[in-house]
N, C-alpha and C positions, 0 to 999 in steps of 0.2 A: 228142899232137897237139891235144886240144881245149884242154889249155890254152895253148897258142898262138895260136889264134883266140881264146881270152876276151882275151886279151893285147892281141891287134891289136883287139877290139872298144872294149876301155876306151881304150887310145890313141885310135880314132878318135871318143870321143866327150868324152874332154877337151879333145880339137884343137877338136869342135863349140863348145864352151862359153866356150873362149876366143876364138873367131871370133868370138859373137853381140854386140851391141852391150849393155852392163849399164842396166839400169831406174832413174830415181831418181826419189824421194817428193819432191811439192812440199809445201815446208812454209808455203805461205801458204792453202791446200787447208786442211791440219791448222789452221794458225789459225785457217781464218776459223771452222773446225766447232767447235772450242773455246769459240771466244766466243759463240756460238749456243748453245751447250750450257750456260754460265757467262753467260749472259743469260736464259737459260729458269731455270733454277735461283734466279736472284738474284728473277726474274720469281715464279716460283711460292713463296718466301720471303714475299714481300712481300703476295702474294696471299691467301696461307694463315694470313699474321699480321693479318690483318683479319677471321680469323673465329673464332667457340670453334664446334665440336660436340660431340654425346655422342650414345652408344646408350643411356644409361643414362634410361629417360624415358618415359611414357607416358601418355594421355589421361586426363585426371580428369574428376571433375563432382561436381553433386551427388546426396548418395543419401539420400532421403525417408523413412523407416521411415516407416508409416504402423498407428498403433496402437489400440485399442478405449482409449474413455475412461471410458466405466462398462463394467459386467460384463451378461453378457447371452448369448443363445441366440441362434446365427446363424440369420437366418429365410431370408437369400438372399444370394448370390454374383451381383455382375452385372460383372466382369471376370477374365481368366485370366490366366498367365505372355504376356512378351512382346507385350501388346496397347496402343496410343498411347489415353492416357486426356486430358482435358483438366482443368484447375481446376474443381472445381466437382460434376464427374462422381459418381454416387453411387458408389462400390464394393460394400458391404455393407450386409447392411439386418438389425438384430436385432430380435428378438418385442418390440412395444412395448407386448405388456399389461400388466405389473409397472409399469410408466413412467408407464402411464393410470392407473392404482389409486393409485400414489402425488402423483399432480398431484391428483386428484379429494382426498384426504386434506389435501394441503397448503393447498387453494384451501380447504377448509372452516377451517382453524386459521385463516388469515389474516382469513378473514369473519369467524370467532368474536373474532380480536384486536382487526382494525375495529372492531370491534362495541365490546367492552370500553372501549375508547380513547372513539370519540366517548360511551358511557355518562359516561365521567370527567372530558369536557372543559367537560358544563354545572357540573360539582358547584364547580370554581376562583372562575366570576365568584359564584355563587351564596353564597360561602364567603366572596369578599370582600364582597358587599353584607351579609349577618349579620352580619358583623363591624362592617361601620360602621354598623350597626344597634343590636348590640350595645354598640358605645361610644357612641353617643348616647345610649342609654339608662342607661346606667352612668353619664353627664356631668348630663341630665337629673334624675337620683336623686342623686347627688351637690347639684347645685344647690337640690334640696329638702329633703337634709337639712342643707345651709347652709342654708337661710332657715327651716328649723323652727329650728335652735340656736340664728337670730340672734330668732327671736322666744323661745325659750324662757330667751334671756340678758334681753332686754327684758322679758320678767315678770319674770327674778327682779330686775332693776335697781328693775320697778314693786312688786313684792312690799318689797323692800328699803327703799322710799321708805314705804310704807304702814307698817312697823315704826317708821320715822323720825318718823311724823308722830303713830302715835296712841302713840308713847311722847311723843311732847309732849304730846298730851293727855291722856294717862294720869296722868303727870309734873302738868299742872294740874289734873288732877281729885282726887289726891292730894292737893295744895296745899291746896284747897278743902275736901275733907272734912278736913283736919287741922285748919284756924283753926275751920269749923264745930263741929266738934268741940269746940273749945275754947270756941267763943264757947257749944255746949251744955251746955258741964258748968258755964257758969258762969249759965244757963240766961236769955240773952241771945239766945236763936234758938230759935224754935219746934222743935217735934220732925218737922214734916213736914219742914220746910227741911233737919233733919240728915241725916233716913233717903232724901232726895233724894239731897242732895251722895253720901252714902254706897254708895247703888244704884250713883252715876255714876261713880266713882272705882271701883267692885268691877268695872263693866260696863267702862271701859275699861282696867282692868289683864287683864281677858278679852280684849280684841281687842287688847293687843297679842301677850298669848299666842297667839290665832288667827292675827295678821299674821305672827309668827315661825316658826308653822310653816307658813303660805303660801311663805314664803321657804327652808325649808328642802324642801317639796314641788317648789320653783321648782329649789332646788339640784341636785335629784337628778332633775328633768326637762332640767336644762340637761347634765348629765351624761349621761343620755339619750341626749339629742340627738347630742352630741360623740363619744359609741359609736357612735351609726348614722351620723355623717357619717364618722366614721375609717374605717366598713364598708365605705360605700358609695363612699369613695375607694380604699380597696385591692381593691372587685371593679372600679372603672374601672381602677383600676394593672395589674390581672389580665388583664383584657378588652385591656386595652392590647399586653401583652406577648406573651398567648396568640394573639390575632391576625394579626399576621405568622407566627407556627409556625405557625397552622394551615392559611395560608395556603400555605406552603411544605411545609406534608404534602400538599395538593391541587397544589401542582405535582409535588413527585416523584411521587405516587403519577398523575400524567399522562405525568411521564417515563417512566416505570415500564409504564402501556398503550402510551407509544409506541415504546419500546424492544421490546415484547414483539412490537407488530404490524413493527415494519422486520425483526425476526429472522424474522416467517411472512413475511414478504414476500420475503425472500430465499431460505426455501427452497421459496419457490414457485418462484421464478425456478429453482433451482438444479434442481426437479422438472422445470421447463420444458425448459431445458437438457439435463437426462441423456433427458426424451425425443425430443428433436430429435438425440442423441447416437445413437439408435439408427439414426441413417442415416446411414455414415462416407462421407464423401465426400473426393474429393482436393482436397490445397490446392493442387496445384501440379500444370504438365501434365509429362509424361512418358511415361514405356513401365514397365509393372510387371512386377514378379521379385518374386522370391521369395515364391510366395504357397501361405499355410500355412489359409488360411479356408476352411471347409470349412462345409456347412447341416449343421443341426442341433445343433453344436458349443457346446458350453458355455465360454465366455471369460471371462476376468478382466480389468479396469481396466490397463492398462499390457501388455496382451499385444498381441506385433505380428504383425501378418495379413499385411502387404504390405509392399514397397518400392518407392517409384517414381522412376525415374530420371532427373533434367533433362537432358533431349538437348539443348533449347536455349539450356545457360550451362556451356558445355565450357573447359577451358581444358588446356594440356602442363604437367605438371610434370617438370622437367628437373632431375636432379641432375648438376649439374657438379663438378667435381674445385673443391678452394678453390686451386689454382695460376690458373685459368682466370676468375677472378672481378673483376679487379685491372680491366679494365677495361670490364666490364659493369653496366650500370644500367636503369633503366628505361626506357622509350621506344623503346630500339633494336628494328630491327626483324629477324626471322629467317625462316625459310625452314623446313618441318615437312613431313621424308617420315614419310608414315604407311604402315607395311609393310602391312599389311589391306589397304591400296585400290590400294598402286602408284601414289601421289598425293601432289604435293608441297600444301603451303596456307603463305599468307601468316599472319604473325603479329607480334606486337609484346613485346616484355619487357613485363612487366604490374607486376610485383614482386620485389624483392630477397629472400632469407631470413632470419629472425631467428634459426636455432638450426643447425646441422647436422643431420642425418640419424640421425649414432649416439646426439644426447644426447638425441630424443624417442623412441629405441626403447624394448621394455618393459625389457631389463637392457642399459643403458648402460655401456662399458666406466668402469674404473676405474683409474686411470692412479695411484694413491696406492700402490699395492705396492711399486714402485721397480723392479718389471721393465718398464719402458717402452718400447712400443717405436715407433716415429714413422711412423703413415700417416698419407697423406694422406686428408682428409676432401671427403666430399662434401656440397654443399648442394643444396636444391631453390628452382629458381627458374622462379617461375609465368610463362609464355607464352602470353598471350589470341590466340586466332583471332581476324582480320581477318571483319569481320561482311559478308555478301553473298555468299558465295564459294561455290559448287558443289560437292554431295557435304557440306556442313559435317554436313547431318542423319542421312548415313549412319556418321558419329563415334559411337564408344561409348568411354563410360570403360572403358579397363583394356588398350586398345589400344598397341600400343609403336610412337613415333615417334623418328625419329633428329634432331633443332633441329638449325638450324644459324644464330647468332646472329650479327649482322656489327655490328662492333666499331667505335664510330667515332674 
């Protein structure tokens, strides 16, 4: 029996089904939501191709090591980690007694070289007036023993002339005593007249012998002379030569004091320096980290104490895929959520990159094995922050921002 009533139920509700009136879908309904759906879609294409983003990316700056320049004994710390310093600000102060000891040492060499120097700079003019002092004297002596040779050539010309004259009379005293002679043997002339003639002819064959050696006295005075002129010209030729050298050993040896005083002078200066070194100060403003300075520390030249961080010259470095690059350049401008603050900031492409990412790491792959295999690379490209902008100060480098570059 009940399945006779299931019977009469199904019956009477196929009878329902085909009594109701059947439902139909408008298809202009469905169009229109298609093309709304295929115009948002074309819409957000179009949208989405005008921009590049990346997660890959985060806030840079600059990072300041700040380092001892001479070696020294920390005397005092006057900054901690985390603390905004300005240019100029002292940070560290080292013991500057070694610094005082050596500047007092330095400023005495430099007096002492002073010193040396102006001693050497009278001796140059001093050196050249001896000198022309010197050759005037050598020129002087020169000119006197030309005018002694030329008188001692003028005797022997006068000496030589006196030979000339009393061998003439020699020559007719000779004459004379010879006819007297004759005229006395033939006894024609008294005997006083003979032993006259004969005195005078003896007496001037004696003064020509005396005149001949006047002349040979003249010779060997004229020779003399000609010695002490050749002398007295090869110590002017001397004088002459040796003068400019000596002249040029009082300059070097001037170069020489002032070369010696510009080397004290510089490491005075350099004394100066390493103690004005004892008070490091910062070059640049910032917030400092990493600080290893401690008082009483003993430090060496090149050891670094601190670092200081430029908060106000930030910039995003964004590594973007090199698919993503094709129409990005400089100037465009982007849009930088910073996850830290839940804050978007204005910005600009600053600069394109010169190298990829992997070929400035420390082990660069190596693509010459011939197992190659083709990623894509990423670059980094700088994005300066828009200047004025709220919150820029609370930016730290090392913060991750997500750019978003809009392509023109």
């Amino acid at each position: 029996m009940s399945a006779d009533v299931m019977t009469e139920k199904q019956a009477e509700t196929e009878s329902t089904e085909l009594s109701a009136p059947r439902r139909r879908v408008n298809p202009l309904l469905v169009g229109g939501i298609l093309l709304v759906l295929l115009a948002a879609g074309i819409g957000w294409y179009i949208y989405s191709s005008g921009f590049e983003d990346t997660d890959d990316a985060q806030v840079d700056g600059h990072l300041n090591p700040i380092a001892a320049r001479i070696d020294g004994t920390i005397k005092a710390v006057r900054v901690d980690d985390n603390e905004t310093v300005q240019a100029g600000t002292v940070l560290v102060e080292l013991d500057p007694s070694d610094g005082q000891v050596a500047l007092q040492q330095a400023q005495a060499q430099h007096d002492q070289a002073v010193a040396q120097l102006s001693a050497a700079d009278p001796n140059l003019p001093m050196t050249e007036i001896g000198n022309r002092s010197d050759v005037a004297t050598r020129r002087a002596e020169v000119s006197v023993a030309e005018a002694a040779l030329s008188a001692a050539q003028h005797d022997l010309e006068s000496a030589r002339a006196k030979v000339r004259e009393s061998q003439a009379v020699s020559e007719r005293a000779q004459a004379d005593f010879a006819r007297y002679e004759t005229l006395y043997s033939k006894q024609e002339v008294a005997r006083a007249d003979y032993d006259r003639y004969k005195s005078a002819a003896a007496a001037q064959a004696q003064t020509v012998l005396s005149n001949q050696a006047a002349v040979a006295s003249a010779e060997k005075a004229v020779e003399l002379r000609s010695a002490q002129l050749a002398e007295q010209r090869s110590r002017l030729e001397q004088t002459e030569k040796t003068a400019p050298l000596q002249v040029a050993i009082r300059e070097a040896d001037i170069r020489s004091h002032q070369a010696s005083a510009d080397v004290a002078r510089a490491a005075l200066e350099t004394t100066r320096l390493n103690l004005e070194y004892c008070r490091i100060q910062a070059p640049v403003a910032g917030v400092v980290t990493q600080r290893s300075a401690e008082v009483g520390a003993r430090i060496s030249r090149g050891q670094q104490l601190f670092m200081i961080v430029q908060t106000d010259d930030l910039w995003v470095t964004a590594n973007f895929k090199e698919t993503q690059l094709s129409r990005m350049h400089p100037g465009q401008s982007a849009r930088i959520q910073v996850d830290a603050l839940g804050k978007t900031f204005d910005g600009k492409v600053e600069s394109m990159p010169a190298v990829t990412g992997s070929r400035t790491s420390v082990l660069p792959p190596e693509n010459a094995t011939g197992n190659y295999v083709k990623v894509i690379q990423r670059l980094p490209v700088r994005i300066r922050f828009n200047a004025g902008q709220k919150d820029l100060d609370r930016l730290r480098p090392g913060m991750s921002v997500e750019p978003k570059v809009r392509l023109d």
